[in-house]
Backbone bond lengths (Angstrom), bond angles and torsions (degrees), N, CA, C in turn:
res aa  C-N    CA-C-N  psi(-1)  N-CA   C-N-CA  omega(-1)  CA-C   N-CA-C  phi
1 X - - - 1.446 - - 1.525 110.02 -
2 X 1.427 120.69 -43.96 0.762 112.64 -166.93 1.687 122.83 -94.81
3 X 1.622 93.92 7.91 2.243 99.70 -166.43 1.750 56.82 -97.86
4 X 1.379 139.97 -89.52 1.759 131.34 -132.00 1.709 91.26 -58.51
5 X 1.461 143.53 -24.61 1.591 95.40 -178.94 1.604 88.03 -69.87
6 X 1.144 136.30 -66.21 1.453 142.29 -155.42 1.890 109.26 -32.64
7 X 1.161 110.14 -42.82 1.001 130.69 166.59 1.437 123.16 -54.37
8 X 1.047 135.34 -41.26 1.573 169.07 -176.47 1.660 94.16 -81.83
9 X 1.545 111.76 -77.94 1.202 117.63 178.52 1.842 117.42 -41.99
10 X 1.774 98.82 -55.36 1.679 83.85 -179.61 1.948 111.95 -74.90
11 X 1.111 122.68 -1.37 1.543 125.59 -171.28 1.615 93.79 -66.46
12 X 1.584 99.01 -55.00 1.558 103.78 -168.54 1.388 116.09 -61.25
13 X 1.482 115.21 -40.20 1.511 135.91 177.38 2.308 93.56 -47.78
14 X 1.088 98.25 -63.48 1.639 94.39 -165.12 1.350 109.35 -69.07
15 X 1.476 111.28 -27.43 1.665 113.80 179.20 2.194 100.35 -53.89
16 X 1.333 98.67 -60.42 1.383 103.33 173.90 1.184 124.89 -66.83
17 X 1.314 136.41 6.43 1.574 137.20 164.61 1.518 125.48 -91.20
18 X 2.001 86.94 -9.73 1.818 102.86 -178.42 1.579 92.94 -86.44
19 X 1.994 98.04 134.54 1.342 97.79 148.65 1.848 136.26 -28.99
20 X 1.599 112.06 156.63 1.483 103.86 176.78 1.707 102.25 -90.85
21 X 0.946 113.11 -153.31 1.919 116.36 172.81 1.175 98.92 -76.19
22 X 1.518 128.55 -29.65 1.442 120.05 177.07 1.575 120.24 -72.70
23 X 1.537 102.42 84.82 1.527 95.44 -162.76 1.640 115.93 -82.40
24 X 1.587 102.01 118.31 1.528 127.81 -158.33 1.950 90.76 -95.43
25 X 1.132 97.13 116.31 1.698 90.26 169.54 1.397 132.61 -63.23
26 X 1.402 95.90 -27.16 1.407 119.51 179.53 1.488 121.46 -61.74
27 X 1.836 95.58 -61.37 1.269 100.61 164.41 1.352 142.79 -45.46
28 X 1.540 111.25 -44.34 1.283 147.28 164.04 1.384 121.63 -30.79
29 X 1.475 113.51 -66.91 1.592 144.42 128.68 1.248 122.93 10.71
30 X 1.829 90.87 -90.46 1.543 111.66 -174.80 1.457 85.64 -86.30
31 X 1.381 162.87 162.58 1.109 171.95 24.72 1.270 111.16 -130.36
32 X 1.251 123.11 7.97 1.566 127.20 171.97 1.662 97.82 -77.90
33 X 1.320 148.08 -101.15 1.131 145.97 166.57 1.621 106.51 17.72
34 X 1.205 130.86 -52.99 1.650 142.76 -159.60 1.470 93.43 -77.04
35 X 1.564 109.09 -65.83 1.664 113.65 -174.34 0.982 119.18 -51.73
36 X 1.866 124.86 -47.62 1.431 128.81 159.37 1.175 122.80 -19.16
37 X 1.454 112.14 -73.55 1.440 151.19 171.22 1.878 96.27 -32.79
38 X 1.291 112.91 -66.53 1.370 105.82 -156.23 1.269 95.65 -90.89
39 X 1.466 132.81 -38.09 1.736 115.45 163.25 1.289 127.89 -27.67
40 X 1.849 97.87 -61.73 1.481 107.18 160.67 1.504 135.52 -20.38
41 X 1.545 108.19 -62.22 1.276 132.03 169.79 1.858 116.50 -41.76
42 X 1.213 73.00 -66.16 1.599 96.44 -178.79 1.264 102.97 -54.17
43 X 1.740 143.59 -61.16 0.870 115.92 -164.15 1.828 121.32 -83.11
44 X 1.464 121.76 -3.55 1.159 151.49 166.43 1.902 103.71 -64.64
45 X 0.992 113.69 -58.30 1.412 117.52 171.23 1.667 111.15 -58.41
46 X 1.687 130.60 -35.28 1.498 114.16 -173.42 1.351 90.30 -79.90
47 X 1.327 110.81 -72.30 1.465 104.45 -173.81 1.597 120.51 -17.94
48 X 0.879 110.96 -77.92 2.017 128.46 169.57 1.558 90.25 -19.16
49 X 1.530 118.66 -74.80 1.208 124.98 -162.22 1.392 132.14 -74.24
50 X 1.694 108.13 -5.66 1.233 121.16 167.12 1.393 138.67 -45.03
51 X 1.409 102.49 -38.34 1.539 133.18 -179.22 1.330 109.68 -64.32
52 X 1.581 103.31 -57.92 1.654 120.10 -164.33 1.512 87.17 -73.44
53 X 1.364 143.72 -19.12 1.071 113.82 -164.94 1.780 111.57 -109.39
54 X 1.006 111.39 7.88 1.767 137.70 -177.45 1.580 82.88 -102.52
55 X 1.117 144.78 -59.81 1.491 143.11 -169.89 1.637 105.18 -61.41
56 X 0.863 116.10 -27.29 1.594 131.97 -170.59 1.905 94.54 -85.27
57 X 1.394 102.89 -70.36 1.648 81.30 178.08 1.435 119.46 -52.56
58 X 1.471 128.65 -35.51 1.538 127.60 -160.90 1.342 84.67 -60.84
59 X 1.652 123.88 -60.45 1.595 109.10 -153.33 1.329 109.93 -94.99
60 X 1.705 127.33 40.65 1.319 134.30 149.35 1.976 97.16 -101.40
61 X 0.909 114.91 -49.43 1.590 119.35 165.51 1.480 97.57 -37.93
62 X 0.914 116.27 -79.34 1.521 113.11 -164.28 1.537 113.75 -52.55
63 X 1.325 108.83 -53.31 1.373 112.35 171.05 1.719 115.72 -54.55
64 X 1.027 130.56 -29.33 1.309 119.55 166.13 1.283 131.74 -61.96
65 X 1.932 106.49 -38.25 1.627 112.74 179.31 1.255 107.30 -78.51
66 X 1.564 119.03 -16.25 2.102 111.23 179.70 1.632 95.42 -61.14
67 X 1.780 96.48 -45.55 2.122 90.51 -165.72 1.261 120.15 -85.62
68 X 1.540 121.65 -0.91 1.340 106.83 169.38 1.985 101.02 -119.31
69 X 1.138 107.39 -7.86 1.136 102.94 147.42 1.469 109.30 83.80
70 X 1.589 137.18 168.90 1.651 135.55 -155.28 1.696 84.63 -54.97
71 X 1.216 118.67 -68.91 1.777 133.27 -148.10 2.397 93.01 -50.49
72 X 1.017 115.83 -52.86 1.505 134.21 -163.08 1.882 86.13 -74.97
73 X 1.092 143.32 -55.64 1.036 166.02 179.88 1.476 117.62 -41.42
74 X 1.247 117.10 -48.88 1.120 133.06 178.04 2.009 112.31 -118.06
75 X 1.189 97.98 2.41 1.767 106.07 171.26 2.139 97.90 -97.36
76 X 1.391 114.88 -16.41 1.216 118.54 -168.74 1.441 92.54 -98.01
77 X 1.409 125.08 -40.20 1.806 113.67 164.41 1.072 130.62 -61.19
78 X 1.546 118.96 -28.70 1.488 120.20 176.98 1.598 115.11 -84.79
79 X 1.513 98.93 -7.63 1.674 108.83 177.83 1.624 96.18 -86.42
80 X 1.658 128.76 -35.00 1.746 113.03 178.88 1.330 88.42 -84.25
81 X 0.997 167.92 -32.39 1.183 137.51 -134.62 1.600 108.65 -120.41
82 X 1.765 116.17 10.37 0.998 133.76 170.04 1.196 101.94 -97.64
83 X 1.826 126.84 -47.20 1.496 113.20 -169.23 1.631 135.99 -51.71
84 X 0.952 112.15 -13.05 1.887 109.70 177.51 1.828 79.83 -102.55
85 X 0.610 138.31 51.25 1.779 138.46 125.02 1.290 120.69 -103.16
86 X 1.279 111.80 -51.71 1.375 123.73 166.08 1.256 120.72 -62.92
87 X 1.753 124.32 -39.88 1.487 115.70 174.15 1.548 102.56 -50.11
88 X 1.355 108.97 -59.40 1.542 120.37 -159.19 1.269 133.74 -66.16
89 X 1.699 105.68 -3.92 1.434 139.98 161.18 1.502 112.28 -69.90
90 X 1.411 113.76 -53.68 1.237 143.12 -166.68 1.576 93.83 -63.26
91 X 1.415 106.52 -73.46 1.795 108.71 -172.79 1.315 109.32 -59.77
92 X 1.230 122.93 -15.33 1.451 132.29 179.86 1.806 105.10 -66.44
93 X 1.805 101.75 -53.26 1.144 84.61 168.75 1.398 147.43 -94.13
94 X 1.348 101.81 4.11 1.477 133.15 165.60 1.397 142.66 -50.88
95 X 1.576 82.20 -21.89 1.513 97.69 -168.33 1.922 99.46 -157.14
96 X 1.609 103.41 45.09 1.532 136.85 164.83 1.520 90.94 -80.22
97 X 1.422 106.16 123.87 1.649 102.68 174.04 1.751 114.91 -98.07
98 X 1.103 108.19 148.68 1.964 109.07 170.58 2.065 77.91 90.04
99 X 1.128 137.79 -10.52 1.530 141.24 160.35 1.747 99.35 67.92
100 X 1.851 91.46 33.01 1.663 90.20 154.56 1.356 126.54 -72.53
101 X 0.891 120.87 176.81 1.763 126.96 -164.30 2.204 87.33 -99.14
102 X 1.274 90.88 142.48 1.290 94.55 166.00 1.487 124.64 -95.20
103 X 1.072 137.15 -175.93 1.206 128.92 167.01 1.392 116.22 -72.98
104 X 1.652 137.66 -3.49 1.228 114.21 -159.59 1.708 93.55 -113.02
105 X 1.050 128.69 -7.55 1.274 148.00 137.86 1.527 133.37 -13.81
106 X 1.411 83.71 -98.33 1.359 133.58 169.89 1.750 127.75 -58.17
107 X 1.058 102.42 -49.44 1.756 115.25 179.44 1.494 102.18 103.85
108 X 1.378 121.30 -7.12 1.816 128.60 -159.80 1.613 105.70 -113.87
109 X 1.250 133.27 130.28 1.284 132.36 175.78 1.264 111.05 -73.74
């Protein structure tokens, strides 16, 4: 909660340190040093936070198979590991030309 407001907070901070279309040399200049600075930051902060946030999905993963448990667990694997059958069924019939019914549909070749 608290690295994404910070995160949020410095995004907006560097969005506003970039020149407008009116490109001011001055500005450009003097506010380069700041953007550096907070790019810097910024990219020092995902990195950092990359980890914690890959650790965060594992132990929502995990936390899902304790509450739905071996049976919910393994009914949610056979549901990914079914979908590119089903996409490819789907586009199959999607893109049936003259918008005859196919056989996988239908029951009819």
């Amino acid at each position: 909660m608290w690295v994404g407001s910070g995160f949020r907070a410095l995004s907006r901070w560097h969005y506003l340190a970039h020149p407008g279309d009116d490109l001011n040399i001055v500005e450009l200049v003097a506010l380069a040093p700041l953007r550096w600075a907070i790019a810097g930051y910024l990219s020092v902060l995902d990195v950092l936070n990359a980890s914690a946030s890959r650790r965060q999905e594992y132990l929502a993963d995990l936390a899902a198979a304790h509450a739905g448990g071996t049976d919910g667990a393994t009914a949610l694997m056979d549901t990914l590991l079914a979908m590119p059958t089903v996409e490819a069924a789907m586009t199959r019939a999607a893109l049936n030309p003259a918008g005859r019914r196919c056989g996988t549909w239908s029951g009819t070749t």
